[in-house]
KOLTORNU-662195 format. One record per residue (C-alpha): x, y, z; residue in one letter. Coordinates in steps of 0.5 Angstrom, whole numbers, plus 500, padded with zeros to 3 digits. Layout:
N
XYZa;...
//
This chain:
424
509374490x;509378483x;514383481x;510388481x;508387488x;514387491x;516392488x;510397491x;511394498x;519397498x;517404494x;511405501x;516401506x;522406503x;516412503x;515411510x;522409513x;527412508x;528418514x;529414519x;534409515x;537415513x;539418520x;540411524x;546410518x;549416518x;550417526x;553409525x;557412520x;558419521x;558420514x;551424512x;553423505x;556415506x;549414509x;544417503x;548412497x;548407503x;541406504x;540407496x;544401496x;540397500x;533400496x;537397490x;538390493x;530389496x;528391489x;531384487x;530381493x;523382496x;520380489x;523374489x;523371496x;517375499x;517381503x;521380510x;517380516x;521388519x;522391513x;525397516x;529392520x;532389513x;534395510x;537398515x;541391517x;542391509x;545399509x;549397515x;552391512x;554395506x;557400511x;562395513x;564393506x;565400505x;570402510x;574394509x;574397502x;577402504x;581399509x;579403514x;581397520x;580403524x;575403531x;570406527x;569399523x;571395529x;565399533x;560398527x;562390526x;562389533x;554393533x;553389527x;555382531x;551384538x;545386535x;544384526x;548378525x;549375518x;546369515x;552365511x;549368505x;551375507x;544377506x;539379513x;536373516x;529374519x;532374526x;537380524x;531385523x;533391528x;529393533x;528400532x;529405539x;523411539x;527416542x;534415538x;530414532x;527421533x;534425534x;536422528x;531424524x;531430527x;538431525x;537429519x;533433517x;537439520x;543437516x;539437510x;536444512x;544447513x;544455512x;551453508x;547450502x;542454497x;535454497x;534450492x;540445494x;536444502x;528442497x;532437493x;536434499x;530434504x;525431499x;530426498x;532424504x;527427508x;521425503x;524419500x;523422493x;527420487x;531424484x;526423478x;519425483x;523432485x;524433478x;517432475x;515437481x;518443480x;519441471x;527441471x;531436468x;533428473x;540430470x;539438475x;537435482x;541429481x;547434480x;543438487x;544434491x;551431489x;554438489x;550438497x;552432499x;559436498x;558442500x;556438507x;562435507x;567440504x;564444510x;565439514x;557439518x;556434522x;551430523x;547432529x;541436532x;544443533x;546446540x;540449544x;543456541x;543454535x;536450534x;532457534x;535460528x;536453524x;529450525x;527457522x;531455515x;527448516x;521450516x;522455510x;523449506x;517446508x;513452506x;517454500x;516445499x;508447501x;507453496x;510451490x;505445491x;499448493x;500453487x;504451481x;508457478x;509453472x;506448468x;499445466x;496445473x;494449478x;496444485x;502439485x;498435490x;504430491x;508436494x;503439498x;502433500x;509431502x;510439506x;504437510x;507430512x;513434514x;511439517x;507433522x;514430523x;517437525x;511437530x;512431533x;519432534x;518439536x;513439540x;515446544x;515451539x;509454537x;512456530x;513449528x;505448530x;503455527x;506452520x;503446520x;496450522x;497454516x;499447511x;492443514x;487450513x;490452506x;490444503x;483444507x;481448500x;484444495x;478439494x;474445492x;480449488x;479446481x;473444477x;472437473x;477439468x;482441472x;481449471x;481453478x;476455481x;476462484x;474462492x;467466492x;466461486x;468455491x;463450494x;465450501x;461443503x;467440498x;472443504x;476438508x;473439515x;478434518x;483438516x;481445518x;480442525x;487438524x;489446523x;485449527x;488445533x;494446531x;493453531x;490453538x;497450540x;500455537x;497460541x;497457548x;504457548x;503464549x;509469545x;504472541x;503469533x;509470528x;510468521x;507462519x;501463525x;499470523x;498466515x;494460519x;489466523x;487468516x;486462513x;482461518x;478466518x;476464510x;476457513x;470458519x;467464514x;460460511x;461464504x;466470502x;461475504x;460473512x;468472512x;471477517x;475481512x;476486518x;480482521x;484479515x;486486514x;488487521x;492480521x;495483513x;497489517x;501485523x;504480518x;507487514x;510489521x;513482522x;516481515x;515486510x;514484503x;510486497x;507480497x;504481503x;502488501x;498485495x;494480500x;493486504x;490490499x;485484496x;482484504x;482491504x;477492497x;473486501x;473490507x;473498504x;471498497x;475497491x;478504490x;481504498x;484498495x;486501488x;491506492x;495500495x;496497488x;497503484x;503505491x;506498490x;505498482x;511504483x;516501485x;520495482x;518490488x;513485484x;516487476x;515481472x;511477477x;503477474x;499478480x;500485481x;497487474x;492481476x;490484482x;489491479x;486489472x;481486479x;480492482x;478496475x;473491473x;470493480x;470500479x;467500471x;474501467x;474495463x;478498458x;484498463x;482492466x;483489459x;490491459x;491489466x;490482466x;493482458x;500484461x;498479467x;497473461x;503474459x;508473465x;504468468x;507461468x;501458469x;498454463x;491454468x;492461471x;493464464x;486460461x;482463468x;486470466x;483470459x;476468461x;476474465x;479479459x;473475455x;468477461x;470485460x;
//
């Protein structure tokens, strides 16, 4: 087998893998922070090994048997003879003995148990999530143990240095510890509250890659595309709650666009200029059904389901004329209810001028321009420079979108606001 080879068998068995070796390490160890270098250790080690001697016949089986080796070495080194490493290496005898080369033979492969598999994944990704670390700690450490990501993967992402998220995840991993947070599936009074942290990394993961707030290009398919993943393993695992599916509804319909959102050249194209034939159908009946679950569980739609019911209506919608705009409207109305924001308040205002005109919705914006919700952002002024050119004052229009120019930064988004500055 050549090295390159090799290397891309351990770099898709890790991408698939990575959170169940994970989790499985740290409820042997109890040590969440032990368990991630160990499974990079043992990421390391197949990295040499399997381009030379050939990918094993249980990949996942290998690494964990090789993480769960370096575990044993770990705890001698520290000489911790204690029932922990008693318990590890009887385990590691019963069921993945070594060969006398102290690497995994073929027969040491480990069966892996659906149900335990599921908990520790689920654990893991709660731990990753914990309340006791910063937003940006829980998207670096979650794309990272959960995802599979490399520190330089998740740097490439959001456009910071390898240096900055390797020193998140090292000060989360700390934190955890210092915290002492244990490695589990929180209590049933608990899980309601934490799985609403979960889900919010998934959808911050999913928004920054559906519209890059910098950079040179409008979707980071490779994050969007990570969310959307975990948000199917949340799905899985969470099979009961309804916000877990309404989620996953509103990342299926809104990635069903995506093939439609940016030209050739990669500059974005605006939705009542899009080509609906190139929208994924798969996906909008993926995310459809997942609404649909969603709504049957009968607690009326919250957060992520009311997002999802609007990107459905644009994703049943034959053009933007025939879109229900109505009902958008109502839907932005009751998501204003439930979680205030002025970003929803803008939303609502763009359905609004389809629904009503431009000048009811010039209202909205003018209210919201009054206050310092939404200062320094560029899609208030975007908006309005919008609603102006609908109603014949290019002249401000023209102010609008220049301030909108100069504090958006996207590198696409500022072409498609300087070619609206060009139209006027």
């Amino acid at each position: 087998m050549g090295d390159a080879t090799g290397r891309d068998a351990v770099a898709a068995v890790w991408r698939i893998e990575s959170a169940r070796i994970v989790g499985a390490l740290a409820r042997y160890t109890g040590d969440f922070a032990l368990a991630e270098d160990l499974a990079q250790e043992a990421l390391a080690e197949a990295l040499v090994s399997w381009p030379r001697d050939g990918v094993p016949r249980q990949p996942a089986g290998w690494l964990l048997t090789t993480g769960r080796r370096r575990a044993v070495d770990a705890f001698r080194r520290r000489s911790a003879l204690d029932e922990r490493y008693a318990a590890l290496a009887r385990d590691l005898g019963e069921g993945g003995a070594l060969s006398r080369g102290g690497h995994p033979r073929e027969e040491d492969d480990v069966l892996w148990d659906p149900d335990q598999i599921d908990d520790d994944v689920l654990a893991l990704i709660f731990t990753s999530c914990h309340p006791v670390l910063s937003r940006e700690a829980r998207v670096a450490l979650t794309l990272r143990v959960v995802g599979g990501l490399t520190s330089d993967e998740i740097a490439r992402a959001f456009l910071v240095p390898t240096a900055t998220v390797q020193a998140r995840i090292t000060r989360a991993k700390k934190t955890l510890a210092a915290a002492r947070v244990p490695f589990a599936v929180p209590p049933a009074a608990e899980r309601a509250e934490r799985l609403g942290t979960v889900l919010s990394v998934v959808y911050l993961v999913f928004t920054e890659g559906s519209s890059a707030t910098t950079g040179d290009r409008l979707l980071r398919l490779d994050l969007a595309g990570e969310a959307q993943r975990l948000a199917r393993v949340l799905a899985r695992l969470v099979p009961d709650d309804p916000e877990v599916h309404s989620l996953l509804a509103l990342l299926e319909l809104t990635a069903a666009r995506f093939p439609a959102r940016t030209g050739a050249d990669g500059e974005p194209v605006l939705l009542e200029h899009q080509d609906r034939r190139r929208w994924d159908r798969s996906a909008v009946e993926r995310g459809r059904a997942a609404l649909a679950r969603a709504e049957r569980a009968g607690r009326g739609l919250g957060y992520y389901g009311l997002q999802a019911a609007i990107a459905e209506c644009h994703a049943v919608a034959p053009s933007v004329e025939a879109t229900d705009w109505a009902r958008i409207v109502l839907l932005y109305e009751a998501l204003g209810r439930l979680a205030p924001s002025p970003v929803v308040d803008l939303n609502r205002a763009v359905a609004v001028s389809m629904a009503h005109g431009p000048a009811v919705a010039l209202s909205i914006v003018d209210e919201l321009a009054g206050t310092a919700a939404l200062a320094g952002s560029h899609l208030l002024p975007s908006v309005r420079g919008e609603l102006l050119a609908r109603l014949g004052r290019p002249d401000e229009a023209r102010e609008e979108f220049a301030l909108a120019v100069a504090r958006c930064g996207n590198e696409r988004e500022r072409g498609l606001l300087a070619r609206k500055i060009d139209a006027l």
